[in-house]
C-alpha positions in Angstrom: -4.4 8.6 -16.3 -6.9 11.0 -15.2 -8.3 12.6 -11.9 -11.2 10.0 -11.2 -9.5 7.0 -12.6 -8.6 3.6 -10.6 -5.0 3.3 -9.2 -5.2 -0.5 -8.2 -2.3 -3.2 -8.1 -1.4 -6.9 -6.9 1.7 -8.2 -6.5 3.3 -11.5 -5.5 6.0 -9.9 -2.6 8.8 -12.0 -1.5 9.3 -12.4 3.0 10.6 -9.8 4.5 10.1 -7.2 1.0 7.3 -4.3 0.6 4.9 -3.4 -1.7 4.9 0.5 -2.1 1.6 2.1 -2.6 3.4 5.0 -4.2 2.5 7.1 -7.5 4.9 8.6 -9.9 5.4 12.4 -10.7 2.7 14.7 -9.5 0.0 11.8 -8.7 -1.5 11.9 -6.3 -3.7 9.1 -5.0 -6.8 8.2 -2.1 -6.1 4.3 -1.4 -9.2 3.2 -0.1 -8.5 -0.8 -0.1 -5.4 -3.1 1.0 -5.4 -6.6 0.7 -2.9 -9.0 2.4 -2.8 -12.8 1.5 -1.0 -13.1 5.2 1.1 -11.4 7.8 2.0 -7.6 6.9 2.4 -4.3 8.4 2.0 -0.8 7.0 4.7 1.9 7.4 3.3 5.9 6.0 7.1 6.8 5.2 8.8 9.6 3.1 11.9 6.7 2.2 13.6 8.2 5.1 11.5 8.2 8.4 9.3 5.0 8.5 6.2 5.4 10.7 4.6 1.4 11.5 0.8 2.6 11.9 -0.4 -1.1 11.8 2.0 -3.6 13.1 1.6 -6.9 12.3 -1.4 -7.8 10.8 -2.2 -11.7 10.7 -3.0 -13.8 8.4 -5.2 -12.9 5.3 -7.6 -9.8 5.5 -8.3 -6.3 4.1 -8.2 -3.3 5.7 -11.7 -1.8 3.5 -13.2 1.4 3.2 -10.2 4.0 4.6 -8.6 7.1 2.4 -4.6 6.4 2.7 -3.7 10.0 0.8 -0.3 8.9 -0.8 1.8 10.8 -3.6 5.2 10.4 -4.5 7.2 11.9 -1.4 4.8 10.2 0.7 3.5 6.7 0.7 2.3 3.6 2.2 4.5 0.2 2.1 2.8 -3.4 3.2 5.8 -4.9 4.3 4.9 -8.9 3.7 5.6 -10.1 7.5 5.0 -13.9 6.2 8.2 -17.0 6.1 7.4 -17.2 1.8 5.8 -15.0 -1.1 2.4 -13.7 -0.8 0.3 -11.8 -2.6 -0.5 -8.2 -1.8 -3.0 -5.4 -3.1 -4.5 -2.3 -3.2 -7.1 0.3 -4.8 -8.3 3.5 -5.0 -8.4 6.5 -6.7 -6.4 9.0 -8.7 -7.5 12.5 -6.7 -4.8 14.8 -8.9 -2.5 14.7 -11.7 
């Protein structure tokens, strides 16, 4: 991976589980797309303080065209909010290595 590249993923996430939007080592990443097949939220956490900054979310959608900064100690989660699996996305861009 280099500074410039994609940093993308989509997952099928059981009820109830999350999908973290977090990179590995010294990554560090501008999310700029999430995509939700139905009802989520999304939590900016640090794995111990868990901050809700979009509660509930329904049904399917995007949220398009923002700049989540995420790196290892601090991420976004889409919590899937729905009763069975549903897919869940994201992308951006690598902004350091």
């Amino acid at each position: 991976m280099a500074k410039g590249d994609i940093f993308s993923d989509l997952q099928s996430i059981i009820a109830g589980a999350y999908l973290n939007i977090r990179p590995t080592g010294t990554i560090e990443a501008a999310i700029h797309n999430i995509y939700h097949e139905d009802d989520v939220t999304l939590e900016f956490t640090d794995g111990a303080n868990n901050l809700d900054f979009e509660s509930v979310a329904t049904g399917k959608g995007a949220y398009t065209y923002y700049a989540f900064h995420v790196k290892n100690s601090l991420w976004v989660r889409v919590r899937n909010d729905a009763g069975a699996p549903k897919l869940i996305g994201y992308d951006g861009i690598i902004t350091r290595i």
